[in-house]
C-alpha positions in Angstrom: 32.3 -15.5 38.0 30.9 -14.6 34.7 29.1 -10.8 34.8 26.8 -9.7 31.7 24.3 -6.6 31.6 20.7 -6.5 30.6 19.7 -3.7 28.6 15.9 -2.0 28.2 14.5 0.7 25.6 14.1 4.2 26.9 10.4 4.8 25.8 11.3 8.2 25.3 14.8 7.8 23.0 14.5 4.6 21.7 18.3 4.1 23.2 19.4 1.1 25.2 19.8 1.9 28.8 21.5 -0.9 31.2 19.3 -1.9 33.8 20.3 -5.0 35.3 24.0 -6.4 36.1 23.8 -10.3 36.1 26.2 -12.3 38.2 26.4 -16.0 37.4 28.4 -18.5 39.5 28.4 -21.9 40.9 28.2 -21.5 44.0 28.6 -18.3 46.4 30.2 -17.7 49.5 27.0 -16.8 52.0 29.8 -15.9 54.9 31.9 -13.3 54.2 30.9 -9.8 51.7 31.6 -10.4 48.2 33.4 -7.9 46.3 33.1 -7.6 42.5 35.1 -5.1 40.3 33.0 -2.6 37.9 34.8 -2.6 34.9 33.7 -3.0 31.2 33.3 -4.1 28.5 30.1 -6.2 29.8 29.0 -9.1 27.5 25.2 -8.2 27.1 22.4 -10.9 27.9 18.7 -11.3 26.6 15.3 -12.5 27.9 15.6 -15.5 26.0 19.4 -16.5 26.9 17.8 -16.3 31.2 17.4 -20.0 32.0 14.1 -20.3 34.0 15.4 -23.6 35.6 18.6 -22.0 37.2 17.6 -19.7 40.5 18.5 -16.5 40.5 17.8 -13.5 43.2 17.4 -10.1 42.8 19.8 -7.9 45.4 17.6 -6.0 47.9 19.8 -2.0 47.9 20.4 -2.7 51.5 22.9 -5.4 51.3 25.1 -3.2 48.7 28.6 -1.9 50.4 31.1 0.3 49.5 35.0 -0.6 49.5 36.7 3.2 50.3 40.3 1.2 48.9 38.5 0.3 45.4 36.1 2.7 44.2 35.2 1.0 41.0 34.3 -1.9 43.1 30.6 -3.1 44.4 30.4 -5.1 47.5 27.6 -7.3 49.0 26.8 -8.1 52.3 26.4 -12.0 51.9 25.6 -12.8 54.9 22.8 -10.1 55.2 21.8 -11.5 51.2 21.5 -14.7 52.8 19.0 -13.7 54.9 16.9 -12.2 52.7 17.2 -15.1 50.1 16.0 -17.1 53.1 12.8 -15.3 54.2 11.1 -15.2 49.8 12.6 -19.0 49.2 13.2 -20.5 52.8 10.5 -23.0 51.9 11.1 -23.9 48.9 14.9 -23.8 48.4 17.9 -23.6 50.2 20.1 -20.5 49.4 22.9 -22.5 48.2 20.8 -23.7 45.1 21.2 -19.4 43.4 23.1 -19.9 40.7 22.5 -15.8 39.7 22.4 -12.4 41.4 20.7 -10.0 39.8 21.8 -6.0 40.5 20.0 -3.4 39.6 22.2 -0.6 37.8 20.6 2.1 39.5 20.8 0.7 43.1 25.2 0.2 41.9 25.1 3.8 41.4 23.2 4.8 44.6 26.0 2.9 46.3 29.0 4.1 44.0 27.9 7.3 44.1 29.0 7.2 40.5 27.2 7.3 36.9 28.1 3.4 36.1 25.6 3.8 32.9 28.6 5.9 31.4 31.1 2.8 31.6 28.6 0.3 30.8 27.3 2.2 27.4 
């Protein structure tokens, strides 16, 4: 599994602030949580390295878990993921086709109850 961070400009500093946490793999196991350590360096991605043909989802904050024997480690409820995938692209595509998770920093830290942005800077 390859993991890369998207940054944004604080309007206020001018200083790059991660915002997303990109997870690319093949395929993903839909039945059982996924666990994924937090650890940098993260290679950084762009706008214009996101491949519009490849589907990706964005990780609702409720299917976020936390492993009490890892605590640099993020968990996701796949199963509950699944779900959700299915409801927005149930039409159109079958969950099996995401290729990309995207996380949202901040919901990692609600989770964590850590400051990743510290490790990811």
């Amino acid at each position: 599994m390859k993991m890369s961070v998207y940054y944004d400009r604080d309007f206020e500093t001018g200083q790059l602030l991660p915002v997303w946490l990109l997870l690319e793999n093949y395929t993903f196991d839909w039945d059982k949580p996924l666990f994924i350590p937090i650890e940098s360096p993260f290679e950084r991605f762009t706008v214009d390295q996101f491949d519009p043909d490849t589907l990706a989802l964005s990780v609702p904050d409720n299917v976020y878990k936390r492993n009490n024997y890892a605590p640099k480690e993020i968990g996701l409820n796949m199963p509950a993921l699944r779900l959700h995938a299915e409801k927005f692209i149930g039409l159109h595509y079958d969950a099996s086709e995401i290729r990309k998770l995207l996380l949202r920093i901040g919901d990692i830290e609600d989770c964590l109850q850590y400051n990743l942005r510290e490790i990811i800077t």
